[in-house]
C-alpha positions in Angstrom: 17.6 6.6 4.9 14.1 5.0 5.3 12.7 2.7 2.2 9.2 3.2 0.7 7.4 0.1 0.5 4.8 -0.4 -2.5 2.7 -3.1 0.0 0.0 -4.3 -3.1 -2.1 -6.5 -3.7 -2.9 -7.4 -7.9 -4.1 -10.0 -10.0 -1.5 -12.4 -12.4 -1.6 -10.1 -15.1 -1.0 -7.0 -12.9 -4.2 -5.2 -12.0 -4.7 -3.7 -8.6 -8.9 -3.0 -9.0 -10.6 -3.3 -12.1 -10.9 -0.4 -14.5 -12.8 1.5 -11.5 -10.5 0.2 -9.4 -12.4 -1.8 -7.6 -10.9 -5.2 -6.0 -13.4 -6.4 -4.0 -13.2 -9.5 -6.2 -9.7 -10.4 -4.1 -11.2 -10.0 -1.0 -11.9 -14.1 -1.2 -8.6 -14.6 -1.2 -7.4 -13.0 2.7 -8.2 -16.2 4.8 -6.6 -19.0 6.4 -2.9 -18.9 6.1 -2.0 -16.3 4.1 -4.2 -14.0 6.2 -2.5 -15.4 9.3 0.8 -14.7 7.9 0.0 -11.5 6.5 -1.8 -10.0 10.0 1.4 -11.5 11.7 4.2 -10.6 9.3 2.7 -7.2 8.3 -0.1 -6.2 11.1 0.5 -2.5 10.6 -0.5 -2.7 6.9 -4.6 -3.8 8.2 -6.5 -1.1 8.8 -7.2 0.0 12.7 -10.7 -1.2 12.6 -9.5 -4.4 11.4 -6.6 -4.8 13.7 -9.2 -4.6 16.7 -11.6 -7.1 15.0 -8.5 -9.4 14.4 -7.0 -9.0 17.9 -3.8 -7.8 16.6 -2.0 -6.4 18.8 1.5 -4.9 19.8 3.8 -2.7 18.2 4.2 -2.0 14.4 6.9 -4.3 12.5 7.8 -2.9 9.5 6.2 0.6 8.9 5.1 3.7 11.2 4.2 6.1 8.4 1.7 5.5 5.3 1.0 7.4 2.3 -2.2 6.9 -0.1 -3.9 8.2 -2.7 -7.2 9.4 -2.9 -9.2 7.0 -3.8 -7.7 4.2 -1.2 -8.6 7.0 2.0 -12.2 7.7 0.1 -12.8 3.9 1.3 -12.3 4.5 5.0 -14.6 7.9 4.8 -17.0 5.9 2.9 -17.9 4.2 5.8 -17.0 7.3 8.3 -13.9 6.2 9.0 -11.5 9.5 9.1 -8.0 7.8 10.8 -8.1 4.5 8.8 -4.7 3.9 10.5 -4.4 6.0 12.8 -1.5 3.0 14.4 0.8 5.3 11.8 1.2 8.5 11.0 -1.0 9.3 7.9 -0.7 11.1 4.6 -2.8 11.5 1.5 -2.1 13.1 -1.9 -4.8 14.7 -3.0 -5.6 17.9 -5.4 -9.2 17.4 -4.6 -9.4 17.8 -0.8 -8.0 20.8 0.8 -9.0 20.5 3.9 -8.1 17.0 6.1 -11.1 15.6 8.0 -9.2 14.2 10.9 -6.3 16.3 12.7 -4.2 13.0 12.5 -4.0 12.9 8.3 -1.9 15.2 6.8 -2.6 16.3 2.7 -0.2 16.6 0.4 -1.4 18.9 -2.1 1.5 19.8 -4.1 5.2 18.5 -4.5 4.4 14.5 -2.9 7.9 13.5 -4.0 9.8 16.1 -2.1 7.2 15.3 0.8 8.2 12.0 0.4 11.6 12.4 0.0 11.8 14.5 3.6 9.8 11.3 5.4 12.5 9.2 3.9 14.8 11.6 5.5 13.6 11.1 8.9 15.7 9.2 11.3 13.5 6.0 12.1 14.3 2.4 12.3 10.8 1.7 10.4 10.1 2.2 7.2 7.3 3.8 4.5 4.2 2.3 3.3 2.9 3.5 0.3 -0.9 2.2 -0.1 -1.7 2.9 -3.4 -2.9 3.7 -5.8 -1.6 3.1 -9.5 -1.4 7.4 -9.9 0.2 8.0 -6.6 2.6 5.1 -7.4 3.5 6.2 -10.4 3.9 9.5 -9.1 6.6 8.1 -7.0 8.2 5.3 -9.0 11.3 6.6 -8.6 11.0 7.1 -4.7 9.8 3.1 -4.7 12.7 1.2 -2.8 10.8 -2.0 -2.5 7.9 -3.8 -3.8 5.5 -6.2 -1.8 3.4 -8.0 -4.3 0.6 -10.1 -3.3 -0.7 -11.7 -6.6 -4.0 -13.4 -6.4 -5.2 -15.4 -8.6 -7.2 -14.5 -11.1 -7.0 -12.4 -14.5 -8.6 -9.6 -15.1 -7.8 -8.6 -18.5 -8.2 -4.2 -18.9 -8.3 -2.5 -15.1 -6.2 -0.3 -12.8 -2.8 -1.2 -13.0 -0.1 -1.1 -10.5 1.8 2.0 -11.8 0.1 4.7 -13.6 3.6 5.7 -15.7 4.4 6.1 -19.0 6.7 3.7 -19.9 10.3 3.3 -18.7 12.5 -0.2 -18.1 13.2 0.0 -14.2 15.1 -3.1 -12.3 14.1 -4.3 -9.2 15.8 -7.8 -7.8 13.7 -10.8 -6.8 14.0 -11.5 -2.8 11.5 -13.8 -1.0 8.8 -15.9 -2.6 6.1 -17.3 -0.9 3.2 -19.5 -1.8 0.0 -20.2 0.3 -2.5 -23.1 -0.9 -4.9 -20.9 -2.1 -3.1 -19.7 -4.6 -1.8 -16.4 -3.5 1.8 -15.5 -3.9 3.5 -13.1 -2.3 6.8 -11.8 -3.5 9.4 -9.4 -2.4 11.6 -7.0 -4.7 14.5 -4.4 -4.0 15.3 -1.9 -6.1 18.3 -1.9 -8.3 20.0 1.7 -8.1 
């Protein structure tokens, strides 16, 4: 059975964007280092575009499929960019688009947890990204099988949070930590089942 990955990146106090769900804020934050490590340890998670401007090469590590919402794929066509990484196969959930504008993304209109639950299904030795954001993830909380958090630092205070889900406890168990000098640390959970 293939994992689902939550790769994201938030603030301390847990916001992926602000109440808009913007993040640009972050974006100071992916250089030296950390940006080196992350382009080598998870090159499939950088957009296509980006993996071309970054020379990064070669085959993908952890992931060959990734699901997003909505409003992470309304970025890349934004700038007119229909395949944003079109190095995996690509799916988005959306109830507002019925009709994909690039052959290689498939919608998932209706029933994204049994659609996910069939790509977990597939026989693969890589695994599932899951892009964001805080609906589709906590659409599929209970699909989640690890979490990739990349906490920057700063507070925001009110914004998007990671999981858009009422509340319920769930346990997830620490695994690797990693801290980069500017400030940024990365940590790595599996869930408890």
């Amino acid at each position: 059975m293939r994992k689902l990955t939550y790769y994201i990146a938030c603030t301390i106090d847990g916001f992926i964007g602000d109440p808009e769900g913007d993040a640009t804020s972050m974006f100071k934050f992916a250089d030296g280092p950390y940006m080196e490590w992350m382009n080598a340890e998870y090159p499939e998670t950088v957009p296509t575009q980006g993996r071309q401007m970054f020379g990064i090469d070669g085959e993908n590590r952890h992931f060959d499929t990734i699901v997003q919402g909505m409003g992470s794929y309304r970025l890349a066509l934004d700038i007119g960019v229909t395949s944003p990484y079109s190095h995996l196969r690509e799916y988005v959930a959306t109830r507002s688009t019925t009709e994909s504008p690039d052959p290689a993304v498939e919608l998932i209109a209706d029933d994204l947890v049994g659609r996910v639950r069939e790509l977990k299904a597939e026989d693969s030795p890589l695994d599932i990204y899951l892009c964001g954001g805080s609906t589709i993830a906590g659409e599929l909380i209970e699909e989640i099988d690890e979490l990739i958090i990349k906490t920057y630092p700063q507070v925001y205070g009110t914004g998007m949070p990671m999981f858009g889900a009422g509340f319920e406890p769930r346990d997830f168990e620490l695994g690797d930590v990693r801290a980069f000098d500017n400030g940024v640390l990365v940590r790595t959970y599996t869930r408890k089942r």
